[in-house]
N, CA and C atoms as an extended XYZ file, in Angstrom:
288
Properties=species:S:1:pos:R:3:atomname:S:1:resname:S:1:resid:I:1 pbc="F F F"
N         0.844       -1.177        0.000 N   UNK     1
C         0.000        0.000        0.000 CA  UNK     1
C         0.892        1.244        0.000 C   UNK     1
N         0.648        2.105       -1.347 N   UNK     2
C         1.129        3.079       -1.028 CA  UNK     2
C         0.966        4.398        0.019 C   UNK     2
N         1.332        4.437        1.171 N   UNK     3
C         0.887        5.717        1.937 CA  UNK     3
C         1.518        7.018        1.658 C   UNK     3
N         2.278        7.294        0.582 N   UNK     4
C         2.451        8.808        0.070 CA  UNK     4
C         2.186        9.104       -1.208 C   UNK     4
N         0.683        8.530       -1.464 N   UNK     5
C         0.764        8.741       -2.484 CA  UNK     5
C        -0.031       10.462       -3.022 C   UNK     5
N        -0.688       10.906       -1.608 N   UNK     6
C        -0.953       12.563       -1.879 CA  UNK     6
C         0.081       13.472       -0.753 C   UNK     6
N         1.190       12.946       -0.281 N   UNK     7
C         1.868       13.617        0.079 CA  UNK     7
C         2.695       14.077       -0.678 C   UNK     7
N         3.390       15.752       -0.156 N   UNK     8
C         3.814       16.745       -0.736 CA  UNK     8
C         5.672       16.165       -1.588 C   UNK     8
N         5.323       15.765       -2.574 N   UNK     9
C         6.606       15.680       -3.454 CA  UNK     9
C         6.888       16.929       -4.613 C   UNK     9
N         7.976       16.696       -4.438 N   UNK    10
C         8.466       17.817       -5.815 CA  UNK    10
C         7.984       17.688       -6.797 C   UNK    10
N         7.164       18.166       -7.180 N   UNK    11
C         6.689       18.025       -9.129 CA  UNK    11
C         7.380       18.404      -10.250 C   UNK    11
N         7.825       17.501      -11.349 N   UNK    12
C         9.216       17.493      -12.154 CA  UNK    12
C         7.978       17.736      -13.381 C   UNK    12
N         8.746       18.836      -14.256 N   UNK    13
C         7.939       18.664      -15.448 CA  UNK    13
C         8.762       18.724      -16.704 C   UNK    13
N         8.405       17.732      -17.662 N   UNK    14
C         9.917       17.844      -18.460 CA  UNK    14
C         9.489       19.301      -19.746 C   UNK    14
N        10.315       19.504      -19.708 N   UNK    15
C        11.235       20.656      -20.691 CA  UNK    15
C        11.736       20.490      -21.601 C   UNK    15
N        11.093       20.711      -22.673 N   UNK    16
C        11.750       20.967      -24.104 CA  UNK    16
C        12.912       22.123      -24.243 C   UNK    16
N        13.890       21.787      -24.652 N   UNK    17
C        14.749       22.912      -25.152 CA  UNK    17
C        15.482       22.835      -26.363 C   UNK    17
N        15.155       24.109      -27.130 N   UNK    18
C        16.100       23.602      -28.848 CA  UNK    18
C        16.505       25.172      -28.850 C   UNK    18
N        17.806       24.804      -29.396 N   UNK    19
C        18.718       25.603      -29.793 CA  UNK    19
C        19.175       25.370      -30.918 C   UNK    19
N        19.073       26.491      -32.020 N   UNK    20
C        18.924       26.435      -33.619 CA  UNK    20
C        21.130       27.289      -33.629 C   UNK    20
N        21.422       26.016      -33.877 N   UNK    21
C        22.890       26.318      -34.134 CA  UNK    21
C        23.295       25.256      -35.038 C   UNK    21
N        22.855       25.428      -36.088 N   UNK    22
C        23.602       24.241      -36.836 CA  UNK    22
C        24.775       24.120      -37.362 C   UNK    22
N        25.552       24.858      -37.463 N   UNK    23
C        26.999       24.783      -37.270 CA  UNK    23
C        27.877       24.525      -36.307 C   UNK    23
N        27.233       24.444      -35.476 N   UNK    24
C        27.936       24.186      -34.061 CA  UNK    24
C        28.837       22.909      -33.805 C   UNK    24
N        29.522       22.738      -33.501 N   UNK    25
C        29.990       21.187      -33.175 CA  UNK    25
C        29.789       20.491      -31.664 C   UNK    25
N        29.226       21.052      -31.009 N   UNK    26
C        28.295       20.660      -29.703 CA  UNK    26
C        28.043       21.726      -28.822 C   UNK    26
N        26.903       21.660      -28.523 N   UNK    27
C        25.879       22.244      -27.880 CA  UNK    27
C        25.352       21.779      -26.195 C   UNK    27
N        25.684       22.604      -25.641 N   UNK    28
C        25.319       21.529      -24.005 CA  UNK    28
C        24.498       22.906      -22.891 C   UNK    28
N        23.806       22.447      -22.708 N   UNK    29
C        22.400       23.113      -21.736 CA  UNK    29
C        23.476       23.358      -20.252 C   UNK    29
N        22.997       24.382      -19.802 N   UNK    30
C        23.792       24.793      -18.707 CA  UNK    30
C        22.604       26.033      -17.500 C   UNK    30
N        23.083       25.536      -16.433 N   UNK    31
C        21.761       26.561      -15.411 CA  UNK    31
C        21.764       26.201      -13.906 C   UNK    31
N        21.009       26.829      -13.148 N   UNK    32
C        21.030       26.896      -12.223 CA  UNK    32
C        20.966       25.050      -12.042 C   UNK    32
N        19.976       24.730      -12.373 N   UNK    33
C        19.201       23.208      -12.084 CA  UNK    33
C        20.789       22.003      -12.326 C   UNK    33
N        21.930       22.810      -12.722 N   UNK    34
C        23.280       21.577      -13.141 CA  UNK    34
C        24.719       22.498      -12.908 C   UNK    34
N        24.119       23.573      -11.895 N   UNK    35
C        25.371       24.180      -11.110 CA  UNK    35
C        26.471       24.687      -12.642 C   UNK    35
N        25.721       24.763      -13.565 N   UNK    36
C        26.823       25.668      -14.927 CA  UNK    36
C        27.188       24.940      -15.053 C   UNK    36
N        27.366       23.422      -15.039 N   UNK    37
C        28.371       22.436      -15.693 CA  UNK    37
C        27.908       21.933      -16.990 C   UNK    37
N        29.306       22.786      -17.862 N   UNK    38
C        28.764       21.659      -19.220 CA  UNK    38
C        28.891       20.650      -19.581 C   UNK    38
N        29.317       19.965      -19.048 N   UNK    39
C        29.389       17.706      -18.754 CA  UNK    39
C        27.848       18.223      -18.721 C   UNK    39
N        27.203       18.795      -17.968 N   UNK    40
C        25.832       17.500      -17.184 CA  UNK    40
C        25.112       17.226      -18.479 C   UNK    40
N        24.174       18.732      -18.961 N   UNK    41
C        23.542       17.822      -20.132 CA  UNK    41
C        23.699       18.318      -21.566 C   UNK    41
N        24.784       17.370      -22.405 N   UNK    42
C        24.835       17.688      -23.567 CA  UNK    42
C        23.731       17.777      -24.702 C   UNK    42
N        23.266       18.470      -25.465 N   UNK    43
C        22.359       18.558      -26.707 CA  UNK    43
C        22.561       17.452      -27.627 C   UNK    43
N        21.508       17.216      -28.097 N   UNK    44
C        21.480       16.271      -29.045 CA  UNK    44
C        21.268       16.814      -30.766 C   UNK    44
N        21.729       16.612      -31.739 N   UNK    45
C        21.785       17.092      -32.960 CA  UNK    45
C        20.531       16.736      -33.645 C   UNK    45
N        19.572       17.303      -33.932 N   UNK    46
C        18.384       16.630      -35.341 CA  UNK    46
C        18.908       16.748      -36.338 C   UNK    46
N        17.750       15.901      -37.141 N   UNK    47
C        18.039       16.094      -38.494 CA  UNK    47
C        18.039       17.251      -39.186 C   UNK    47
N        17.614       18.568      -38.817 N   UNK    48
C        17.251       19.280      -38.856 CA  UNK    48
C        18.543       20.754      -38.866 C   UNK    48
N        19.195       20.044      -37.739 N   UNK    49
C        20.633       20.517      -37.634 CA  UNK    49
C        20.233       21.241      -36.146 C   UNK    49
N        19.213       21.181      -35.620 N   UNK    50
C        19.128       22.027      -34.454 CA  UNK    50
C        19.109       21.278      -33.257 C   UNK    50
N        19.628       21.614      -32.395 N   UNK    51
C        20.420       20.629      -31.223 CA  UNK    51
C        18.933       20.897      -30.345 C   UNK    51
N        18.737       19.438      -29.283 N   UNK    52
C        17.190       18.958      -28.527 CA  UNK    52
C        17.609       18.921      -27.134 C   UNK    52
N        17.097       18.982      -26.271 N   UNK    53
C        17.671       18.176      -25.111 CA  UNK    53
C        16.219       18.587      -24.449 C   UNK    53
N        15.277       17.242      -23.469 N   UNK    54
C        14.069       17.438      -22.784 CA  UNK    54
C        14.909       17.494      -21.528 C   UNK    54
N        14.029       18.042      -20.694 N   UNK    55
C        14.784       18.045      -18.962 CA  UNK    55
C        13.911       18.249      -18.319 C   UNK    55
N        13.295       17.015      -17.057 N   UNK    56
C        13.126       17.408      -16.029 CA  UNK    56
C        13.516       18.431      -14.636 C   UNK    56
N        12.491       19.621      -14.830 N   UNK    57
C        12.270       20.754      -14.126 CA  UNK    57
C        11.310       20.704      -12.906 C   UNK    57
N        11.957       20.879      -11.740 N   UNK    58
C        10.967       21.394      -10.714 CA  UNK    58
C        10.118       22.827      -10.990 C   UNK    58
N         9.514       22.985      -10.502 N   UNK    59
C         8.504       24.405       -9.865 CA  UNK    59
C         9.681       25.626      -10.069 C   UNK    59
N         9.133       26.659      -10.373 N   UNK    60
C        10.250       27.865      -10.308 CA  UNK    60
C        10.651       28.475      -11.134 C   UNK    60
N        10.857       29.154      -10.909 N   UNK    61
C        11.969       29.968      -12.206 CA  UNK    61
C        13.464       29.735      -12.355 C   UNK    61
N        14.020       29.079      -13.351 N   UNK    62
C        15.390       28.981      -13.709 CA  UNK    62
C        16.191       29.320      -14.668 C   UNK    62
N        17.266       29.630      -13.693 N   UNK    63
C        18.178       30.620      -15.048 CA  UNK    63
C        18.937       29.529      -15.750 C   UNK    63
N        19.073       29.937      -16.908 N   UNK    64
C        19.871       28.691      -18.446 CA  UNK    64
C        20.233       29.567      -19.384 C   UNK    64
N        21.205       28.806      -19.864 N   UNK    65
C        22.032       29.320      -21.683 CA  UNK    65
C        22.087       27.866      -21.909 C   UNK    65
N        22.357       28.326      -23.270 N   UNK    66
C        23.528       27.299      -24.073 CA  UNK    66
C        24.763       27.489      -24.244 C   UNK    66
N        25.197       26.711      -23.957 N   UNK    67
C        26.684       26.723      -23.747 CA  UNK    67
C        26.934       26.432      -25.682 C   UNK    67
N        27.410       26.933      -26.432 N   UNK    68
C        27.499       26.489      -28.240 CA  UNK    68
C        29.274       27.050      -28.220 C   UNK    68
N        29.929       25.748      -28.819 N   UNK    69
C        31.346       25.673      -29.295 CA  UNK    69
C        31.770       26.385      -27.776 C   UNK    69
N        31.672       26.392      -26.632 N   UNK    70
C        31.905       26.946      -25.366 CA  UNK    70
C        31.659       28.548      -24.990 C   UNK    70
N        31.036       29.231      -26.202 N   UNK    71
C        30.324       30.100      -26.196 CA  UNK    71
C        28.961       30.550      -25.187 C   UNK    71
N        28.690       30.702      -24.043 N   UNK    72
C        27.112       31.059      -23.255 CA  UNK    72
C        26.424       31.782      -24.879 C   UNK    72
N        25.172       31.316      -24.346 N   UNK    73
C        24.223       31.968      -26.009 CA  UNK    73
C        22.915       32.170      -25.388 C   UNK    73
N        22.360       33.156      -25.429 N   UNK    74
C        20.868       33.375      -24.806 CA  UNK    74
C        19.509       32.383      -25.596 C   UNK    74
N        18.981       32.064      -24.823 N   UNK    75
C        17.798       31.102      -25.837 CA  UNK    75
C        16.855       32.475      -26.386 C   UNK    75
N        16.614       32.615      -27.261 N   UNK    76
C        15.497       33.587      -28.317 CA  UNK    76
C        14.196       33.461      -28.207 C   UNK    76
N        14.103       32.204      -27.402 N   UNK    77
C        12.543       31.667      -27.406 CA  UNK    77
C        12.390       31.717      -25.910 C   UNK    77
N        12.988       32.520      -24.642 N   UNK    78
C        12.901       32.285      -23.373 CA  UNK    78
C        11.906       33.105      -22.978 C   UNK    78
N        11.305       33.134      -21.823 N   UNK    79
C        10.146       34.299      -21.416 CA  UNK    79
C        10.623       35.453      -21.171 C   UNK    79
N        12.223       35.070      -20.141 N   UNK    80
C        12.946       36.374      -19.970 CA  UNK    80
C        14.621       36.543      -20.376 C   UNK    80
N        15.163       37.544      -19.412 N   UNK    81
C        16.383       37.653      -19.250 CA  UNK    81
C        16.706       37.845      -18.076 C   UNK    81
N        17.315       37.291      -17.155 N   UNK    82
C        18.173       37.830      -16.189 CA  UNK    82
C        19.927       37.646      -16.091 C   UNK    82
N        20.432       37.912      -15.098 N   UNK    83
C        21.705       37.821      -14.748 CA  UNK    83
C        22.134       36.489      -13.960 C   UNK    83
N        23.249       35.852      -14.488 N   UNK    84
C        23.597       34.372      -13.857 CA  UNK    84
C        24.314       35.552      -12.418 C   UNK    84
N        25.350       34.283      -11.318 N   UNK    85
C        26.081       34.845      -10.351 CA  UNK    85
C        27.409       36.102      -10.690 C   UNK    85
N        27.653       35.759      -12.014 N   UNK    86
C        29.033       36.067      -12.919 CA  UNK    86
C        28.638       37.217      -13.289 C   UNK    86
N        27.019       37.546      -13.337 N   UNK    87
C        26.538       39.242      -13.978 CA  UNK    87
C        26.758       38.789      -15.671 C   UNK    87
N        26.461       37.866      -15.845 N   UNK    88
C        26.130       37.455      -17.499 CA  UNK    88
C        25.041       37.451      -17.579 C   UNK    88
N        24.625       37.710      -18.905 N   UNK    89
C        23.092       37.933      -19.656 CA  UNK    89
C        22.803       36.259      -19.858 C   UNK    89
N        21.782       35.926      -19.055 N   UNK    90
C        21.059       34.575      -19.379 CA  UNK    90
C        19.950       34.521      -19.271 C   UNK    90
N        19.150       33.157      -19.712 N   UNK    91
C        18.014       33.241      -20.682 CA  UNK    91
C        16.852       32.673      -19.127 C   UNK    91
N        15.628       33.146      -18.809 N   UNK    92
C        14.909       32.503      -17.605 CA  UNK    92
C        13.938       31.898      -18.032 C   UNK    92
N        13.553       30.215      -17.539 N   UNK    93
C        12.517       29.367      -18.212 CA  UNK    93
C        11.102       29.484      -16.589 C   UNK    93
N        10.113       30.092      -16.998 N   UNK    94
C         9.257       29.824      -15.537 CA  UNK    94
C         8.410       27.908      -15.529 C   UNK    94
N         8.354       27.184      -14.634 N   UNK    95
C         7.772       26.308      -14.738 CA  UNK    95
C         7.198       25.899      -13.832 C   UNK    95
N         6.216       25.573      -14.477 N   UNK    96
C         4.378       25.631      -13.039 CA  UNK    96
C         3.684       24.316      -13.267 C   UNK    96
């Protein structure tokens, strides 16, 4: 029997993210949610040439770029802009 099954858990909602760089030679998602590390989650290439990556997101607002050829790159399609810790221009995803 499950007994938590209406107790209070984190709600993860996955996240689409595409970044239109098709020249790029790799592309890797970077943000609050993976402490800026570009190991954690690398992009994936379409056929299309535009790099994918889905991600489970908690509740909140989080700050992200793309990290492209080790370049930070603002997403074009984000709701906002704010400032990472560094005072760089990065891209904010809200998720509810």
């Amino acid at each position: 029997m499950n007994l938590n099954r209406y107790g209070a858990k984190p709600t993860l909602r996955a996240v689409n993210f595409i970044c239109n760089a098709p020249e790029a030679q790799a592309v890797s998602l970077v943000g609050d949610f993976n402490q800026w590390d570009p190991a954690a989650h690398p992009m994936k290439q379409m056929p299309d040439r535009a790099w994918f990556l889905t991600l489970e997101l908690k509740h909140g607002h989080h700050r992200y770029a793309f990290l492209v050829d080790g370049r930070l790159t603002l997403d074009p399609h984000a709701q906002g802009i704010t400032r990472n810790d560094q005072g760089e221009r990065v891209s904010l995803k809200p998720v509810s």
